[in-house]
C-alpha positions in Angstrom: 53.0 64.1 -57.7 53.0 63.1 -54.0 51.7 64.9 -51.2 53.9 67.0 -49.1 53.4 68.1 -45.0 53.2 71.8 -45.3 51.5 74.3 -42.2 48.4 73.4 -43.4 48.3 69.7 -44.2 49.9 66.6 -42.7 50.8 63.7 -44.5 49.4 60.2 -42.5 50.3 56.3 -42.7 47.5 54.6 -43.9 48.5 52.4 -40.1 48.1 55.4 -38.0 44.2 54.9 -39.1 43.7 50.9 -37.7 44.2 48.9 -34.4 44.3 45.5 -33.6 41.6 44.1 -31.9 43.4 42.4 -28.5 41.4 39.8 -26.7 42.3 40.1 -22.8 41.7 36.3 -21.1 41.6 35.8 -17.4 41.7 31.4 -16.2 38.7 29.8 -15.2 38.4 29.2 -11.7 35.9 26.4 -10.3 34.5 24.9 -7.4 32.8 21.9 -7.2 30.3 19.9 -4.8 27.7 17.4 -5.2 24.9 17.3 -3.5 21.6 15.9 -3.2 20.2 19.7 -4.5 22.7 19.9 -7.5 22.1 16.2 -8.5 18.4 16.8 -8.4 18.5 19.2 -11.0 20.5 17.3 -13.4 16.2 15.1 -14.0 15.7 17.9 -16.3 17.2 18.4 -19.4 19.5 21.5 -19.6 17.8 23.2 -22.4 14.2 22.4 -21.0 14.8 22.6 -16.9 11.7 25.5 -17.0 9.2 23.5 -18.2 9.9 20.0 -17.8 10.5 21.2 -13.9 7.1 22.6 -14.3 5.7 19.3 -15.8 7.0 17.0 -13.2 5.7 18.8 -10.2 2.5 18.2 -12.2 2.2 15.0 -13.2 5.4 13.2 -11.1 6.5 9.9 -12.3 3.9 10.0 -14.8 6.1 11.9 -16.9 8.3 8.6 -17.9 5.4 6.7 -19.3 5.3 9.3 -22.0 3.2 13.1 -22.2 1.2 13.0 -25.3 -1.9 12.8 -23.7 -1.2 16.1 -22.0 0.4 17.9 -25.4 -2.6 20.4 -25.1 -2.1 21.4 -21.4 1.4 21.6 -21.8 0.9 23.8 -25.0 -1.3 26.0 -23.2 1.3 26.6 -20.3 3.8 27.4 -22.5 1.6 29.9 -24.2 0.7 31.1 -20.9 4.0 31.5 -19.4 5.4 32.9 -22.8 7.8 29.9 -23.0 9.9 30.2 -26.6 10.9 26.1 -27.6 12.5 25.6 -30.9 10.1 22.6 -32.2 12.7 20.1 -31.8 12.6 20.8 -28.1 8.6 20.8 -28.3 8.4 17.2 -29.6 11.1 15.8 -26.6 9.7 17.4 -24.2 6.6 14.4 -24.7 9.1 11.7 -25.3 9.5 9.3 -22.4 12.9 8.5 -23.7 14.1 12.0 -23.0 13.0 11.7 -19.3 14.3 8.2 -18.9 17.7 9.5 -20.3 17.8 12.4 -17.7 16.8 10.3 -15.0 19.6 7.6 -15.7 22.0 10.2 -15.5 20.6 11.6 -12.2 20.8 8.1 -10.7 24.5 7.9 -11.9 25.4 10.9 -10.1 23.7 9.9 -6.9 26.0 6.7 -7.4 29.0 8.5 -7.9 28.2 11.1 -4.7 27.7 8.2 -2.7 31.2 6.8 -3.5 33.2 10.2 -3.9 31.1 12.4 -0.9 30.1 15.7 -0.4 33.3 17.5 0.4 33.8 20.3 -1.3 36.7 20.6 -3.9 38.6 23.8 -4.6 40.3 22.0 -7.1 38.2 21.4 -10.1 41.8 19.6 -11.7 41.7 17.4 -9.2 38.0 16.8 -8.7 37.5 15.8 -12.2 40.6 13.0 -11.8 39.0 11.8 -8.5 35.5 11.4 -10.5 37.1 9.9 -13.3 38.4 7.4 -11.2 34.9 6.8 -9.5 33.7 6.0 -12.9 36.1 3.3 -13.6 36.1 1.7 -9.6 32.0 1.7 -10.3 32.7 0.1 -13.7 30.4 2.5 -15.3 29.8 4.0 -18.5 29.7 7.8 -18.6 29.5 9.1 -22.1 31.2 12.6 -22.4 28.0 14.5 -22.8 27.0 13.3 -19.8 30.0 13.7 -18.0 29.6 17.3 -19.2 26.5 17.3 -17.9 27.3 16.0 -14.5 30.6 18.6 -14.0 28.0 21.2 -14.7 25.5 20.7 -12.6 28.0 20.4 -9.5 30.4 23.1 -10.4 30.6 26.6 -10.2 32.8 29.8 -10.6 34.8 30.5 -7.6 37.6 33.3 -7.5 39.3 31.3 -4.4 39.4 28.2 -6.5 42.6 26.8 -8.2 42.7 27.7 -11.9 41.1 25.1 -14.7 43.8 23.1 -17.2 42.8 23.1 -20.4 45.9 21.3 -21.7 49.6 21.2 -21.2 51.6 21.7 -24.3 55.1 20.0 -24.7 57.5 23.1 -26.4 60.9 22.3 -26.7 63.4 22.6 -29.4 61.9 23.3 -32.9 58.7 23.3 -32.0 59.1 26.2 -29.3 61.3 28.5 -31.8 58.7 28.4 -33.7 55.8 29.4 -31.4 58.2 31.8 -29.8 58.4 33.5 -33.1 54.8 32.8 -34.3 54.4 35.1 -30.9 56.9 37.5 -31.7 58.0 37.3 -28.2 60.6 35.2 -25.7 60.1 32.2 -23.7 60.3 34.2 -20.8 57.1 35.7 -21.8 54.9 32.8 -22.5 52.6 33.1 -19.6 52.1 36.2 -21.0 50.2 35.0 -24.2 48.7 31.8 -22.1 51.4 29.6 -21.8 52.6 28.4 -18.0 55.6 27.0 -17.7 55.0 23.7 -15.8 57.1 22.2 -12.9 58.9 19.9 -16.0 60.7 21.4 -18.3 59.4 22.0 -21.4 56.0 22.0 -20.6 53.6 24.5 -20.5 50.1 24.9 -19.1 47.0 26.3 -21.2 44.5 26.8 -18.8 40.5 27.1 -19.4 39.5 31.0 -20.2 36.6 32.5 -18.4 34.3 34.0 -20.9 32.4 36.0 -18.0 35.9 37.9 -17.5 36.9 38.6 -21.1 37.5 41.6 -22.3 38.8 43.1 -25.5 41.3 46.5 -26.0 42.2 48.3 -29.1 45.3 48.6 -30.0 47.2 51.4 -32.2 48.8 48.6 -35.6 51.8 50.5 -34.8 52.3 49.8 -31.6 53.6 45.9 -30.1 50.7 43.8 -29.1 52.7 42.7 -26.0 54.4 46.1 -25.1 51.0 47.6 -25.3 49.4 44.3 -22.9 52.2 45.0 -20.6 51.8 48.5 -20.6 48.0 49.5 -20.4 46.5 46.3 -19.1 48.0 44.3 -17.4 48.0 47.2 -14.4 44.5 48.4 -14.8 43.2 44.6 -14.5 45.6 44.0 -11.5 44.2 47.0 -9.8 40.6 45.4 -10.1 41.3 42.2 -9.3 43.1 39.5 -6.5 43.7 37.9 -10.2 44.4 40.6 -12.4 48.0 39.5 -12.5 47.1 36.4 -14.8 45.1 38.3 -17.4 46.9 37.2 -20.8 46.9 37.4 -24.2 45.5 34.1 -25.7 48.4 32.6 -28.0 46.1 32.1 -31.1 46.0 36.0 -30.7 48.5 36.0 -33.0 46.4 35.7 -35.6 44.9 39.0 -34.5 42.8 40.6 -37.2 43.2 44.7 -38.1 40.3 47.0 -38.5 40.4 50.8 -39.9 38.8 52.7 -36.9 
C-alpha cells in the first residue's frame, strides 16, 4: 500500500534528496617574459630546485662532474633542513647527467632570449607561436618536456593578460547537433559550457582553465544545470571579478555525476 501526504507526513522524490556536483571554470590568463633571472632558474630541476640550488652554491661547477663523493653531506643537509625526496629523486640528485640535462636546457633558453628579447608578452597565444618559430630559425631541437619546462619558468598568471587556447574545435553540421544535445543546450549558449565561437564559422575556442580559480556549486537534480549556472553564478562571480563574465561550465560537465546529500 503506498504512502499518502496527510497533515502529518509528506511524501518526497527520491531527486529532491541529490544534487549535481557543477564544476565552475574561469580561462587561464598568462604573461610571459624571459629573462636572465627566470632562465637562471630553469639549472635546477623542477622537482629538486631546494636542494640542488643549495648544492650548487656549494660546490659550483663541481656539481656536473658527478656528487657521490659528497652523498653524506648532502644527506645530512637534507636531514637537517627536513627535506622529504622520494628515493628516485635522492639517487638524481648525484647524477651528473641530471645537471648536464638542466644546464643544456638553461643554455637553450639563453639562446632563444637572445634571439626572441626581453619584451614582455601579454599574449601567452602568441608568445608561444613566436618561440616556436625561434626554435625552428635556431634549427634546434626542443623536446616537449622541455618546452614545458621553458614556458614555465618564464610565464606567469596575469589577470590583464589575453586568455590561453587550449584548442579550437570545428562544430558544424552533425557533429554540432550532437554536442548541442549532448549539452542539452543551443548554439547560442556554447560559451556558456566552454565553447567560443571563433571569428570563422564553425569554430569554436576551448581555452586553458585556471585551476587556482575553480570552483564547484551544488546543484538541486531537479533543477537545469545551465538555468541554475545562469542564475546563481554567473552574477556572484561577475560581482567579484573584472572576469567573472567568462566563468563557464566545462563541456565534459555533461557527464556530471549525482550524489545523495
Amino acid at each position: 500500500m503506498g504512502l499518502a501526504e496527510t497533515d502529518i507526513s509528506k511524501v518526497f522524490d527520491n531527486r529532491d534528496f541529490g544534487y549535481y556536483k557543477l564544476t565552475i571554470e574561469r580561462p587561464l590568463r598568462l604573461a610571459a617574459q624571459f629573462t636572465p633571472e627566470r632562465i637562471a632558474a630553469l639549472r635546477f630541476h623542477p622537482a629538486l630546485v631546494e636542494v640542488m640550488e643549495w648544492a650548487y652554491g656549494k660546490y659550483g661547477e663541481a656539481v656536473y662532474a658527478g656528487l657521490a663523493d659528497h652523498a653524506e653531506t648532502i644527506e645530512n643537509h637534507l636531514e637537517r633542513e627536513e627535506i622529504s625526496l622520494s628515493p628516485r629523486n635522492r639517487k638524481e640528485l648525484l647524477l651528473p647527467s641530471i645537471w648536464q640535462e638542466q644546464k643544456s636546457i638553461m643554455e637553450k633558453a639563453e639562446k632563444l632570449m637572445g634571439f626572441i628579447g626581453q619584451n614582455l608578452s601579454l599574449d601567452f597565444n602568441a608568445f608561444v607561436k613566436e618561440l616556436d618559430a625561434a626554435v625552428d630559425m635556431l634549427g634546434s631541437k626542443l623536446p616537449a618536456t622541455e618546452r614545458k619546462q621553458i614556458l614555465n619558468a618564464i610565464s606567469w598568471r596575469e589577470e590583464t593578460a589575453a586568455k590561453v587556447i587550449k584548442k579550437t574545435h570545428s562544430l558544424t553540421g552533425k557533429k554540432l547537433k550532437e554536442r548541442l544535445t549532448e549539452l542539452r543546450t543551443e548554439a547560442e549558449h556554447l560559451a556558456d559550457f566552454g565553447l567560443w565561437p571563433n571569428e570563422k564559422a564553425g569554430e569554436y575556442i576551448e581555452y586553458e582553465t585556471d585551476s587556482e580559480l575553480r570552483d564547484t556549486e551544488n546543484e538541486p537534480l531537479k533543477d537545469d544545470i545551465h538555468g541554475y549556472f545562469l542564475r546563481e553564478v554567473r552574477p556572484h562571480v561577475a560581482s567579484n571579478s573584472h572576469f567573472g563574465a567568462e566563468a563557464v561550465i566545462p563541456a565534459w560537465t555533461a557527464g556530471i555525476q549525482c550524489h545523495g546529500r
